[in-house]
C-alpha positions as CSV (number, residue, x, y, z in Angstrom):
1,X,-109.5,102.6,-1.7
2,X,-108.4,99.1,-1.3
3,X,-106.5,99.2,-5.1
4,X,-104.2,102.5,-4.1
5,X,-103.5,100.8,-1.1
6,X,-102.3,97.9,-2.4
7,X,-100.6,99.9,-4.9
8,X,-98.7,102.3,-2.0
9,X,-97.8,99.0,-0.3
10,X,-96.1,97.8,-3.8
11,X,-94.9,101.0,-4.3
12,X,-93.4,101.1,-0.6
13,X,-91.6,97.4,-0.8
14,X,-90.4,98.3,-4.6
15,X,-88.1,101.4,-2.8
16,X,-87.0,99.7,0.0
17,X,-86.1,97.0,-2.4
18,X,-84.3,99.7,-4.1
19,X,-83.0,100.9,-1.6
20,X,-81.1,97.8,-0.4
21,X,-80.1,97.2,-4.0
22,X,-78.5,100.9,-3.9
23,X,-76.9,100.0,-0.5
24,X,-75.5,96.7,-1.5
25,X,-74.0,98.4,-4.6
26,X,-72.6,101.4,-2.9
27,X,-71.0,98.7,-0.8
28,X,-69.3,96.6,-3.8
29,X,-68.0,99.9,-4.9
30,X,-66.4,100.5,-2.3
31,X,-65.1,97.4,-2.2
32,X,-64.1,97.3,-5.4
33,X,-62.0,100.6,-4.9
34,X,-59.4,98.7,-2.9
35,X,-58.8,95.8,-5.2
36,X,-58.2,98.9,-8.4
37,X,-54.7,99.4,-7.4
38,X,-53.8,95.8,-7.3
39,X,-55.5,95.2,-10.5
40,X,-53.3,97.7,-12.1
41,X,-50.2,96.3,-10.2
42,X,-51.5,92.7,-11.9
43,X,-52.1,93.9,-15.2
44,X,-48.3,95.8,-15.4
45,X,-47.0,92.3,-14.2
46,X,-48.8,91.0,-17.6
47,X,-47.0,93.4,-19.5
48,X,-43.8,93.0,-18.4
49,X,-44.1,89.1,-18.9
50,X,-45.6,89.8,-21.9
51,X,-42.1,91.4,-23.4
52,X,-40.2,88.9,-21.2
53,X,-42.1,86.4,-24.0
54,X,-41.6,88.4,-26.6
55,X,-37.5,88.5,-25.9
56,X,-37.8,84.9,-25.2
57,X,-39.4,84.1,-28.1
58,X,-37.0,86.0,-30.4
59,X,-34.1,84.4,-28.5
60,X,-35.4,81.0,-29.3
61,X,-35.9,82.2,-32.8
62,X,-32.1,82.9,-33.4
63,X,-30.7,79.5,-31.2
64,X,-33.5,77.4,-33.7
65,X,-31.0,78.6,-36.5
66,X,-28.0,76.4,-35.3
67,X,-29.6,74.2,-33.1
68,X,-30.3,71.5,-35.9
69,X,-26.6,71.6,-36.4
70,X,-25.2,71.1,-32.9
71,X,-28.1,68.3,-32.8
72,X,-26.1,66.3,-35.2
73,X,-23.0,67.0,-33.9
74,X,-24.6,65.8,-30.6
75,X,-25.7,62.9,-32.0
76,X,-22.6,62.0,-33.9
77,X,-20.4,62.4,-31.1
78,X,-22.7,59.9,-29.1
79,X,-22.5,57.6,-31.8
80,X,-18.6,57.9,-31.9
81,X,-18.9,57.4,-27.9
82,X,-21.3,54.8,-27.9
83,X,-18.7,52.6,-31.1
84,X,-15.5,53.4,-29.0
85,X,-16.8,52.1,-25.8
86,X,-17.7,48.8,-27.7
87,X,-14.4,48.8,-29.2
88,X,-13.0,48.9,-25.7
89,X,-15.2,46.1,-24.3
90,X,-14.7,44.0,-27.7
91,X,-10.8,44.1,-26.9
92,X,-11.1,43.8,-23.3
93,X,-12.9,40.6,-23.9
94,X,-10.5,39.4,-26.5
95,X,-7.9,40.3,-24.1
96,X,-9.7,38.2,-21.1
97,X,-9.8,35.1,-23.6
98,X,-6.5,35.2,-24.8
99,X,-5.2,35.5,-20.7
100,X,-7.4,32.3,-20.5
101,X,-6.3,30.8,-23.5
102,X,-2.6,31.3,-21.8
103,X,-3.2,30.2,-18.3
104,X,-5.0,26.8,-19.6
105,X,-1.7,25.7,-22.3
106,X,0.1,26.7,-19.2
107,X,-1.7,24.5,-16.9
108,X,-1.3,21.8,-19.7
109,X,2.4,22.3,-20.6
110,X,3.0,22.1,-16.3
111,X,0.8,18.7,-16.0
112,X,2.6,17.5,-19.2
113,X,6.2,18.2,-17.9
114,X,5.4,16.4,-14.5
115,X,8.4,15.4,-12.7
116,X,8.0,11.3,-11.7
117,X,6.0,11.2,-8.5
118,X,4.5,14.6,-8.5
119,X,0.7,16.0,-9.6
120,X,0.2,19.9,-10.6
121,X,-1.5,21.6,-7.4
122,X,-4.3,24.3,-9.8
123,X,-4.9,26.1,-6.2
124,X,-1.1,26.8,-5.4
125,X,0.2,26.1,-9.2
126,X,3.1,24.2,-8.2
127,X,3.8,20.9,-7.8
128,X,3.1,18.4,-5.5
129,X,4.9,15.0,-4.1
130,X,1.4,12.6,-4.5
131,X,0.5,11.1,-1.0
132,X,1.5,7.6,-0.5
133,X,-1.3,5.9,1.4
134,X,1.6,3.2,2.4
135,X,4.1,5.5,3.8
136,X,3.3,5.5,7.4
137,X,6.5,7.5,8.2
138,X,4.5,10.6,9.9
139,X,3.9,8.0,12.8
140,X,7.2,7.5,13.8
């Protein structure tokens, strides 16, 4: 007697235990019903950026043909670029020595051609009567 009750009692907890796992999965499948449409939605989004790839990578496919060729061009015209903007700074620099250059022997011709009593003024470039520590004629 005691061994078939034990075994209704096992028998008894098994179904309910079945019974909860039939009522759990009824309710997943349910849930699961709502998320189907989406899912499909989802997986015709992959498609469509699967053949947006596909497009993409045929595109890439015919611009790979001439892109080593405007590469070079590239490059070579940055190279041209890159040579005539140091031309232009090599000649503005000669350019900036030579005004230099100019302005000293000009500064040296004027000092050299002073008239008698007179000094080269560099800040005004002109020249200049040298003061006379003796002449007191301001205090007359």
């Amino acid at each position: 007697y005691k061994k078939v009750c034990q075994a209704q009692r096992n028998v008894r907890r098994e179904r309910r235990s079945m019974y909860s796992v039939a009522v759990q999965r009824r309710d997943l499948e349910r849930e699961a019903r709502r998320y189907v449409s989406w899912l499909k939605n989802l997986a015709k989004m992959d498609d469509d950026d699967l053949q947006f790839c596909d497009k993409l990578e045929k595109k890439l496919d015919m611009i790979s043909v001439c892109h080593e060729e405007a590469k070079s061009l590239r490059d070579q015209r940055l190279a041209e670029e890159v040579q005539k903007r140091a031309e232009a700074e090599a000649t503005a620099q000669r350019e900036a020595e030579e005004e230099e250059r100019r302005r000293i022997l000009d500064n040296a011709k004027m000092e050299a051609q002073a008239p008698p009593g007179m000094v080269w003024n560099k800040e005004t470039r002109e020249y200049e009567y040298l003061h006379d520590p003796t002449e007191e004629s301001w205090r007359d």
